[in-house]
C-alpha positions as CSV (number, residue, x, y, z in Angstrom):
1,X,28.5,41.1,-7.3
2,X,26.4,38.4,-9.3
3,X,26.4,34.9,-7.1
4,X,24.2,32.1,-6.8
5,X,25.0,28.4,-6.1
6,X,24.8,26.4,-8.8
7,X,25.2,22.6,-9.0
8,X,28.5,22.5,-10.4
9,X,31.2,25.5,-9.9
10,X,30.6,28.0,-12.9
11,X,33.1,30.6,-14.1
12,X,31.8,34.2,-14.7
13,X,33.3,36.0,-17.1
14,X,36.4,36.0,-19.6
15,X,38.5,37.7,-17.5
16,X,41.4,38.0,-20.4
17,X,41.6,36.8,-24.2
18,X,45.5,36.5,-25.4
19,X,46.4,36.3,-28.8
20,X,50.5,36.7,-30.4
21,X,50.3,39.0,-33.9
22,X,53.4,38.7,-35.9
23,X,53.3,43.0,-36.0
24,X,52.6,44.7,-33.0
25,X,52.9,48.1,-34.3
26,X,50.2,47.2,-36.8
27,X,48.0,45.2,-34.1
28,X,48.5,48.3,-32.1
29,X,46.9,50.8,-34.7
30,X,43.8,48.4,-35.4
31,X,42.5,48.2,-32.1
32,X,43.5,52.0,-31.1
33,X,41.5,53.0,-34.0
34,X,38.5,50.5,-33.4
35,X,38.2,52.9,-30.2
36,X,39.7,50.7,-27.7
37,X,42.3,52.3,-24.4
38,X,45.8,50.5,-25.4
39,X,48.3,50.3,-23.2
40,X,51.9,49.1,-23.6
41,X,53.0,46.2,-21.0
42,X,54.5,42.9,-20.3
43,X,56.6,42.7,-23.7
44,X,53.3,43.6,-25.5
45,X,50.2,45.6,-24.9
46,X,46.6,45.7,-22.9
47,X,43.2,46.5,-24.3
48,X,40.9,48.3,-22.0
49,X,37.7,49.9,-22.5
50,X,38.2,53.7,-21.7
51,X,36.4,54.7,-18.2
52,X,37.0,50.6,-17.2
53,X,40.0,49.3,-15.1
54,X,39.8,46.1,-16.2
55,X,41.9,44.3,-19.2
56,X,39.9,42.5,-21.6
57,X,42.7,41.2,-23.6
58,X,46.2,41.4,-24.3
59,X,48.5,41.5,-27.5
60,X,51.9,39.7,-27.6
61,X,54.5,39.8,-30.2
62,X,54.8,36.1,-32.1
63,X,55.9,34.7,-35.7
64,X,52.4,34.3,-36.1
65,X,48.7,35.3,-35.0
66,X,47.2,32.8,-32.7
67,X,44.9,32.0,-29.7
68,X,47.7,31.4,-27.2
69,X,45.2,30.8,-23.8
70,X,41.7,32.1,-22.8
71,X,41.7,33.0,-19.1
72,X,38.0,32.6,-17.1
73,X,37.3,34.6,-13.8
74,X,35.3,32.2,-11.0
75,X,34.1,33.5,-7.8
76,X,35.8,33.1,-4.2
77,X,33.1,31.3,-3.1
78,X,33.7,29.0,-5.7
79,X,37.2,28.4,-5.4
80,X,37.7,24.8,-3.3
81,X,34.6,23.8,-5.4
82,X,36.6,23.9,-8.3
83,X,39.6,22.8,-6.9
84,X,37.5,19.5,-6.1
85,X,35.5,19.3,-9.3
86,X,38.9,19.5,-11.4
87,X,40.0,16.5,-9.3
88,X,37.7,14.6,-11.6
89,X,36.9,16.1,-14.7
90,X,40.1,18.2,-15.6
91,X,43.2,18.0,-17.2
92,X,45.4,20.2,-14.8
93,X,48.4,21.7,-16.9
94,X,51.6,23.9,-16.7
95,X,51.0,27.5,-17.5
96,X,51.7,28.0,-21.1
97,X,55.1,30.4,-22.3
98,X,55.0,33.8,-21.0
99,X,51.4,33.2,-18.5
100,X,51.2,33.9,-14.8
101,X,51.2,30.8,-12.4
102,X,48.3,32.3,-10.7
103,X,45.0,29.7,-10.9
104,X,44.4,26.9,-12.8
105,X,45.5,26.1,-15.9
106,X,43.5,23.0,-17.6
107,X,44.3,21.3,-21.0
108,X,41.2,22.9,-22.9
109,X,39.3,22.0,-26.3
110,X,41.5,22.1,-29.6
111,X,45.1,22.3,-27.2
112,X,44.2,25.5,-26.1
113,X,45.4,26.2,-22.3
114,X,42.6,27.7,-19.9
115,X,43.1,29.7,-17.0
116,X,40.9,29.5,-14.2
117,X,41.1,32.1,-11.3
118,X,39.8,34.1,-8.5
119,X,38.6,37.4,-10.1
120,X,36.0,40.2,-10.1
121,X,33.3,39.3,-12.8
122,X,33.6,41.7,-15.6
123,X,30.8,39.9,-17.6
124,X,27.5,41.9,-17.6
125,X,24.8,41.7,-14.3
126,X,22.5,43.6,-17.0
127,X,21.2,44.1,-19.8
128,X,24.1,46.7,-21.9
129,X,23.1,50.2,-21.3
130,X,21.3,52.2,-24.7
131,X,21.8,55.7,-25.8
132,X,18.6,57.5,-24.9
133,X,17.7,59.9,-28.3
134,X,15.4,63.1,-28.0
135,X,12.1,62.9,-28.4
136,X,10.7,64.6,-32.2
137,X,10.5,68.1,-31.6
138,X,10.7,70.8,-34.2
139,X,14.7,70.1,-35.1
140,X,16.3,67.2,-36.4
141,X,17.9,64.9,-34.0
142,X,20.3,63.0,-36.1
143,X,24.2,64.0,-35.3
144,X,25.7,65.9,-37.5
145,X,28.6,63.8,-39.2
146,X,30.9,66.4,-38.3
147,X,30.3,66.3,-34.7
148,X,30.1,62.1,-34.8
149,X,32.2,61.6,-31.5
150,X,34.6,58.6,-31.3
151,X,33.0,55.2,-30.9
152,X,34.7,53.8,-27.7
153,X,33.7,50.4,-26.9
154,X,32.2,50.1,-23.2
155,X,33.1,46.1,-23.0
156,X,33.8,43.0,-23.7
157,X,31.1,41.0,-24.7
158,X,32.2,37.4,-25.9
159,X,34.2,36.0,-27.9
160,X,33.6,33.5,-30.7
161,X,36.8,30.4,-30.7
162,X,37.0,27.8,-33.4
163,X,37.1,24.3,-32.6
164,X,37.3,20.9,-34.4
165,X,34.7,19.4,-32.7
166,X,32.3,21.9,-30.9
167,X,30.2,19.3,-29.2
168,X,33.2,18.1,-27.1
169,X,33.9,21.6,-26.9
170,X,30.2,22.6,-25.9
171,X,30.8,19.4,-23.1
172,X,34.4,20.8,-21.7
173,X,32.7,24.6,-21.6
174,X,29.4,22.9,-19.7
175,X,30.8,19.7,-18.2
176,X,34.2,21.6,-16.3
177,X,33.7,25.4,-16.8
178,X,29.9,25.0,-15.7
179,X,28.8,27.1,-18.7
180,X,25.1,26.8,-20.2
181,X,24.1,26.5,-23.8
182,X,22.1,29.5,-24.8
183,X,21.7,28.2,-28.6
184,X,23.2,26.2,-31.6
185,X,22.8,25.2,-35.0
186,X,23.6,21.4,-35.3
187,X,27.5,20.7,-34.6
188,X,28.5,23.6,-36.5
189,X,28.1,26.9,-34.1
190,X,27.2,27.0,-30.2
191,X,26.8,30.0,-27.9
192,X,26.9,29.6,-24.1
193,X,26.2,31.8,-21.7
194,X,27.2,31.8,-17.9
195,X,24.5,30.9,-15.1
196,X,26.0,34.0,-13.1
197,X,24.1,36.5,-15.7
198,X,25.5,37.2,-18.9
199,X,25.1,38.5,-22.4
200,X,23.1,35.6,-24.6
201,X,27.0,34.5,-24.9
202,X,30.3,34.5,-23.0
203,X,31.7,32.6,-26.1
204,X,30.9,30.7,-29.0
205,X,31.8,28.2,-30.8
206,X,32.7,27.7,-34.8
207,X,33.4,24.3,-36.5
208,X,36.8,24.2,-38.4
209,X,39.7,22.2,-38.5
210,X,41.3,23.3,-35.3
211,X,41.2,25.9,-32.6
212,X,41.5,29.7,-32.9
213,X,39.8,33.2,-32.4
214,X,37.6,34.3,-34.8
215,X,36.4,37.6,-33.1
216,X,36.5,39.8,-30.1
217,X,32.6,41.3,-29.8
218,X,33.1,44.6,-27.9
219,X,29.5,46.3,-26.8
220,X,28.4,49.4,-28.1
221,X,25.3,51.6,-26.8
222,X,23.6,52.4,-30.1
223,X,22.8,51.2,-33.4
224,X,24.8,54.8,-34.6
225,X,27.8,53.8,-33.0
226,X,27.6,50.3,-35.1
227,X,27.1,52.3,-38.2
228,X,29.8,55.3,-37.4
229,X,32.2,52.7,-36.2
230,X,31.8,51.1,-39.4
231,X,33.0,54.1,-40.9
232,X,35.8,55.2,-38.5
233,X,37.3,52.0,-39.0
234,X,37.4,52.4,-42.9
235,X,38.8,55.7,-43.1
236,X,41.7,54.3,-41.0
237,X,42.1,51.5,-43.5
238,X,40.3,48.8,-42.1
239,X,37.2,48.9,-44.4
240,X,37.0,45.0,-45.1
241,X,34.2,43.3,-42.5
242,X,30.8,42.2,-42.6
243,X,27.4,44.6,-41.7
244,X,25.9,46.2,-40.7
245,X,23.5,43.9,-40.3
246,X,21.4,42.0,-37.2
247,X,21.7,38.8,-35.7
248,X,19.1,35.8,-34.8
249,X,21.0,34.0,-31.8
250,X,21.3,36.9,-29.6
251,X,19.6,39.2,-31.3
252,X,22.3,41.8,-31.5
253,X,22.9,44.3,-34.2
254,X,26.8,44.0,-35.5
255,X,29.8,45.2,-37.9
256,X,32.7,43.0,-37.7
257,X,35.9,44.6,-38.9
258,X,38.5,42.5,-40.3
259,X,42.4,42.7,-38.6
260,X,45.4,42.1,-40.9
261,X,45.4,38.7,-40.0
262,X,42.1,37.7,-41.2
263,X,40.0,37.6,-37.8
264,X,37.7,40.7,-36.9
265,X,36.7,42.5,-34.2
266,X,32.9,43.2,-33.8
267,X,30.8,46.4,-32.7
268,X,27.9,44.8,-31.1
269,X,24.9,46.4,-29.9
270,X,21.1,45.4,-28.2
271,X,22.6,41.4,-27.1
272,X,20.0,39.7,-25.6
273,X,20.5,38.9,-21.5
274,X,20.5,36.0,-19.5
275,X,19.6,36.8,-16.2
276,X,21.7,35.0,-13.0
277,X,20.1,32.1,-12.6
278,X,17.6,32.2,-15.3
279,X,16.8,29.3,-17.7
280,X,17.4,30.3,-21.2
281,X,15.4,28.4,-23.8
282,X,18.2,26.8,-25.9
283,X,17.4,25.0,-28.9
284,X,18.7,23.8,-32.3
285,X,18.3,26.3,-35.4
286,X,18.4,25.7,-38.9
287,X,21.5,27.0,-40.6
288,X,19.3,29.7,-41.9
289,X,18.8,31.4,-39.0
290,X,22.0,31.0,-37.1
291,X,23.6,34.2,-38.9
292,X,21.5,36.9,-39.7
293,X,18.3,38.4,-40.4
294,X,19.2,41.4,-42.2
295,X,22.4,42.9,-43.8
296,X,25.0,42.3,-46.6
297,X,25.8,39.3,-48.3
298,X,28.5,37.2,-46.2
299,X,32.3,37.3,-47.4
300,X,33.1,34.1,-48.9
301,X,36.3,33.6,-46.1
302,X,34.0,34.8,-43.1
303,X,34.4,31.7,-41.7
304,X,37.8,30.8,-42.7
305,X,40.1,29.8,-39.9
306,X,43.6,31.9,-41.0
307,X,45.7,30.4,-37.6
308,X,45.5,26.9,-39.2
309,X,47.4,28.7,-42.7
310,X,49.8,29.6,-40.2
């Protein structure tokens, strides 16, 4: 376990992302096929990362797709800090339709309820283990496609949430959760990173009219298993996305795949790391390099926010 004392209480991971689709059956093929462990419960379903026990996320049935809350693991240690930080600077709230009463639950950017509670961290305490290829010898050493095995995610890196305003929501994330900017690009797009050691972001941040998911980012060991996701995805029908390509801010190599409901999930691989406790040298980046260095063109509704249609 990753825990130092920090100035103000931090949380450590996201423990749990839940989001309602209006068609579970289809919900339930796209993540099954993105290579993700899904398991039927509570009136919807899990997603785990085989090999892991913990649930990253969970799917309920809805009239729409939508953020319904975003629950954030803190440390015991932790726990009366909070309590007596939130005296102060949160909005304490009723647990939203169909949530536990277990934690906290705080009014958070864009109406979106947040959970705080007691939890293992799930977030990284290193850098995301890499495939480890043969050395040349006198054979080739690339797969053959036949034998491609099936990309399975290890874990949940971040997610990325709109917002209306993302430097309120950049001072909620820092000011209450105890989050640190890693990097942003003016008020448009913010990436924050927990002082407890995380990937280069436990979320982001997007700027559009109101609050929503934009994408899961599950973590991959190899730059082959961005590629051959890629193509697993599109022979089970889900070949609209964006990549493969590599970003600046975090540094990561990605292919986001696009759900029936117009957000994506994302095979991410080589994230930079934020050591517990380290000081990560935020700044402010031109627009130009707060997407990519290198890939495709981006999809002219990349950034569209399709929970606001709805």
């Amino acid at each position: 376990m990753t825990f130092i004392t920090t100035p103000t209480p931090a949380v450590h991971s996201v423990d749990e992302f839940v989001i309602s689709v209006p068609d579970l059956q289809e919900a339930r093929h796209f993540y099954r096929c993105f290579g993700l462990d899904v398991r039927d419960e509570e009136g919807g379903f899990g997603l785990y990362t085989f090999g892991h026990p913990h649930r990253w996320g969970r799917v309920l049935p809805g009239l729409v797709k939508r953020l319904l809350w975003v629950s954030f693991g803190i440390h015991a240690q932790d726990l009366a800090r909070f309590e007596q930080h939130l005296l102060t600077t949160g909005e304490l709230i009723a647990p939203p339709p169909g949530a536990l009463a277990e934690g906290m639950w705080l009014q958070g950017p864009d109406g979106l309820p947040v959970q705080l509670k007691v939890a293992d961290k799930c977030s990284p305490s290193r850098p995301a283990p890499q495939q480890s290829w043969p050395a040349c010898a006198n054979r080739g050493r690339s797969p053959a496609r036949s034998k491609v095995p099936v990309v399975q995610p290890l874990y949940l890196s971040h997610i990325l949430m709109f917002s209306a305003d993302v430097d309120e929501a950049v001072r909620f994330y820092s000011d209450v959760l105890g989050l640190k900017l890693s990097d942003k690009s003016g008020s448009v797009i913010a990436f924050m990173h927990t002082p407890h050691g995380s990937d280069h972001h436990l979320i982001a941040l997007a700027k559009s009219g109101g609050g929503g998911l934009h994408h899961s980012s599950w973590c991959v060991d190899s730059l082959d298993a961005v590629g051959t996701g890629m193509e697993q995805m599109a022979r089970a029908g889900y070949a609209q996305g964006w990549g493969v390509g590599r970003h600046v801010l975090g540094s990561n190599y990605f292919r986001y795949v696009r759900d029936p409901w117009g957000s994506y999930a994302e095979y991410s691989y080589d994230i930079d790391f934020v050591e517990a406790g380290a000081e990560w040298p935020a700044a402010d980046h031109p627009p130009e390099d707060a997407l990519y260095v290198w890939g495709p063109e981006l999809p002219p509704d990349f950034v569209t926010n399709h929970e606001l249609a709805s």
